[in-house]
C-alpha positions in Angstrom: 0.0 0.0 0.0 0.9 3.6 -0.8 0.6 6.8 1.1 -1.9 8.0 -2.4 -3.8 4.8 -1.7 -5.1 6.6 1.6 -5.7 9.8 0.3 -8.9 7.3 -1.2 -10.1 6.2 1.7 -13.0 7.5 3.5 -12.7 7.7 7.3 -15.6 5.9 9.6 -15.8 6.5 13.1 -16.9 2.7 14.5 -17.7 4.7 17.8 -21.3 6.3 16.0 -20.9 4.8 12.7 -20.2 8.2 11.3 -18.6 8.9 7.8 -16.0 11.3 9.0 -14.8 12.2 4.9 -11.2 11.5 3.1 -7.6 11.4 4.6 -6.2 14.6 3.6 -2.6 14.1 4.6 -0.6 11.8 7.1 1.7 13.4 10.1 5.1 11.6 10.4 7.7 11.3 13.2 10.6 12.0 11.1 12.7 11.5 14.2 11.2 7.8 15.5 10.5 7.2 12.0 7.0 6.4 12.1 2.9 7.8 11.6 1.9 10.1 14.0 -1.7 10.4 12.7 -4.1 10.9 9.9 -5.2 14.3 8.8 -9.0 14.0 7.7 -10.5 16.5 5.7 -14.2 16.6 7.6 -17.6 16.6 5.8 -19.7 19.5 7.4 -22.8 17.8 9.4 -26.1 17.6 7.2 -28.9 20.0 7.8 -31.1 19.0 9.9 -35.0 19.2 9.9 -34.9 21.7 12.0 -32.4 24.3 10.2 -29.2 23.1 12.4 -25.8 21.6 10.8 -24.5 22.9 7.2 -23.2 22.1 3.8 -19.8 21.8 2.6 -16.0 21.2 4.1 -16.1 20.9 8.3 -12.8 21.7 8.8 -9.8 19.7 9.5 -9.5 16.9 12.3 -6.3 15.1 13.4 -6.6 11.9 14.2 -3.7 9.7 16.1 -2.6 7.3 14.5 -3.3 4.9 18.0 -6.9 5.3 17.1 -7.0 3.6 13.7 -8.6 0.3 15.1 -8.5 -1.4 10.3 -7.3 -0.4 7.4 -9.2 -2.1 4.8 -9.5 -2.4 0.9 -11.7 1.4 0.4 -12.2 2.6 4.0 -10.5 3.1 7.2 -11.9 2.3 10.8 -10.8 4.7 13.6 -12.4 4.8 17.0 -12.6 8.4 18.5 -15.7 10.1 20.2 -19.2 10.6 18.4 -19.1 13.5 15.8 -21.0 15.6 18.5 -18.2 15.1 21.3 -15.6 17.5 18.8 -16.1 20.4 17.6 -14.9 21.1 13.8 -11.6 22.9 13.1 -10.6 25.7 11.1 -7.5 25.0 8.5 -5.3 24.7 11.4 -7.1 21.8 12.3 -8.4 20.3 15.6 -6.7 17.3 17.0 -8.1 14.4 18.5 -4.9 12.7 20.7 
């Protein structure tokens, strides 16, 4: 497997079942020599009935690479707190440790 083959992954959180959206970029411990964590570009939430959520990019969100529970063949299983536990992030990113 490739680095590109991840940027085609989608990103679903086991702990709500929640499509999270594609791996934007991976952070790497140059020093240790190993993944620090995924990068996910988030999906904004969906409106809601009620007017609530939105359209469109969420942000960025950090994920460490301790909470990728599979990597399979077109998605990517992490287990981090329901999408309503985080709030989204702005370019910088949020992180999720």
């Amino acid at each position: 497997m490739h680095v590109s083959d991840l940027r085609s992954m989608d990103i679903i959180n086991i702990g709500d079942g929640s499509r999270l959206g594609p791996v934007l970029d991976l952070e790497l411990d140059l020093e240790q020599g190993c993944v620090r964590g995924l990068v996910v570009s988030m999906y904004a939430p969906k409106p809601s009935f009620w007017g609530g959520g939105g359209s469109g990019r969420g942000g960025d969100l950090f994920i460490s690479w301790d909470k990728v529970v599979k990597i399979g063949i077109d998605v990517i299983l992490v287990d981090i707190p329901s999408r309503y536990e985080y709030r989204y992030g702005d370019r910088h990113g949020d992180r999720y440790d």
